[in-house]
C-alpha positions in Angstrom: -70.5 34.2 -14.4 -72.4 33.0 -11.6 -75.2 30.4 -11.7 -77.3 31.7 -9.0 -80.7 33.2 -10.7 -82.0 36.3 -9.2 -85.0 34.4 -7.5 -82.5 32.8 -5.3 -79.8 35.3 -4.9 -83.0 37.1 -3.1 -83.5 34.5 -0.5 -80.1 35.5 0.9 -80.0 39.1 1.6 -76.7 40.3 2.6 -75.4 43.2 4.4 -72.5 44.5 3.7 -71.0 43.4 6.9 -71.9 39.8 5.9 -70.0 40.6 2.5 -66.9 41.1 4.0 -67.0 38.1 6.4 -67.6 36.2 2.5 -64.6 38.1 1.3 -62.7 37.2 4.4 -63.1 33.3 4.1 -62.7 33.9 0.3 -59.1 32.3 -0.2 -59.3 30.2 3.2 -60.4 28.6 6.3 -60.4 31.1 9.3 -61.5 30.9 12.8 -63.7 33.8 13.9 -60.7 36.3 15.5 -59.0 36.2 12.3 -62.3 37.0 9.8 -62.4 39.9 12.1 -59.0 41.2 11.7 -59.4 40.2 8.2 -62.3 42.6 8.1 -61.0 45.5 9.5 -57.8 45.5 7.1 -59.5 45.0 3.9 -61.7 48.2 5.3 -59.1 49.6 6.1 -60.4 49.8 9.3 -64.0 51.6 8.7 -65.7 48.3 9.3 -65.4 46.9 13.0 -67.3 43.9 13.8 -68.0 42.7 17.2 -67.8 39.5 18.5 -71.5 39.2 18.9 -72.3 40.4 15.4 -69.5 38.4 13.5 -70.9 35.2 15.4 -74.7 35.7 15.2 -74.1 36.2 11.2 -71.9 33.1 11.7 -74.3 31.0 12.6 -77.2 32.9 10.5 -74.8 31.6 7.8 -74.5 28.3 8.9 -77.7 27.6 9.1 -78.4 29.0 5.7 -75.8 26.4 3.7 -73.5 29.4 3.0 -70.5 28.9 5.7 -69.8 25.3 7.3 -67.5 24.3 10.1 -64.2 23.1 9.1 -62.9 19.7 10.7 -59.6 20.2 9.7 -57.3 21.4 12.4 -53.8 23.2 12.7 -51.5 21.3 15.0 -52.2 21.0 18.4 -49.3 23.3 19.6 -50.5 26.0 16.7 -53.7 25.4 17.9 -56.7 27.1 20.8 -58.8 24.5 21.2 -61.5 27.3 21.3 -61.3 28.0 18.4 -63.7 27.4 16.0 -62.6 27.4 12.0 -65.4 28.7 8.8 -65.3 28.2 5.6 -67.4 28.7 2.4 -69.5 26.2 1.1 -69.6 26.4 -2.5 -73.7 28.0 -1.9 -71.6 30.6 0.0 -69.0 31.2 -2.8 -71.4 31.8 -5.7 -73.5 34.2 -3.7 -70.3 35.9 -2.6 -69.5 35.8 -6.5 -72.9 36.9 -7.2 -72.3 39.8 -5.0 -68.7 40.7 -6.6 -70.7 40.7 -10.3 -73.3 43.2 -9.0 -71.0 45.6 -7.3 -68.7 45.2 -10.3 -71.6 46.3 -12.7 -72.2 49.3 -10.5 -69.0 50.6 -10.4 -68.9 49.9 -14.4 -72.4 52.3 -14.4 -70.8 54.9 -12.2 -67.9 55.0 -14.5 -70.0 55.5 -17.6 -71.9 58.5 -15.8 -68.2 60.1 -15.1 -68.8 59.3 -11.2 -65.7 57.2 -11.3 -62.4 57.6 -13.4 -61.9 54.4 -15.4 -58.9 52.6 -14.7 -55.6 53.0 -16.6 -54.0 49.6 -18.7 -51.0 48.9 -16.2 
């Protein structure tokens, strides 16, 4: 469960744009190509981020605690000096969690109002 209270989970308002970029950087480091290719396969492509929006919620992120730059480097011949690597801060994973909770207890509400199928035991 997450420990944000709802008093600060307020201060952040997320989009659902800025969601995905969370879920993107979710299981690692990326630089900012890959969280957008990242985000248009987990939408299977209905999301599209630009550059300019993927970087001006970057660095609306990073000035909020919730993303930080990564020192950490692949080798230099892996490498585009360029490029710039994100990851979550652990602010920026329980609000991302804090997110995953609420969306979870919708779908569990649109399930109990037969808006959703419930899920079969595998």
């Amino acid at each position: 469960m997450s420990q944000i209270h709802n008093s600060e989970e307020s201060q952040f308002s997320l989009t659902p744009a800025m969601f995905q970029v969370l879920l993107a950087l979710g299981d690692e480091e990326k630089h900012g190509y890959a969280i957008l290719k990242d985000v248009e396969e987990q939408t299977d492509g209905h999301v599209h981020l630009s550059t300019g929006t993927l970087y001006a919620m970057i660095k609306r992120m990073l000035a909020e605690g919730i993303l930080k730059e990564c020192r950490n480097r692949p080798p230099a011949n892996e490498d585009d000096q360029r490029r710039r690597y994100y990851k979550l801060t652990p602010l920026g994973r329980e609000i991302a969690v804090a997110e995953a909770e609420r969306l979870e207890k919708l779908i569990a509400t649109a399930r109990d109002k037969h808006l959703l199928r419930r899920l079969r035991p595998a």
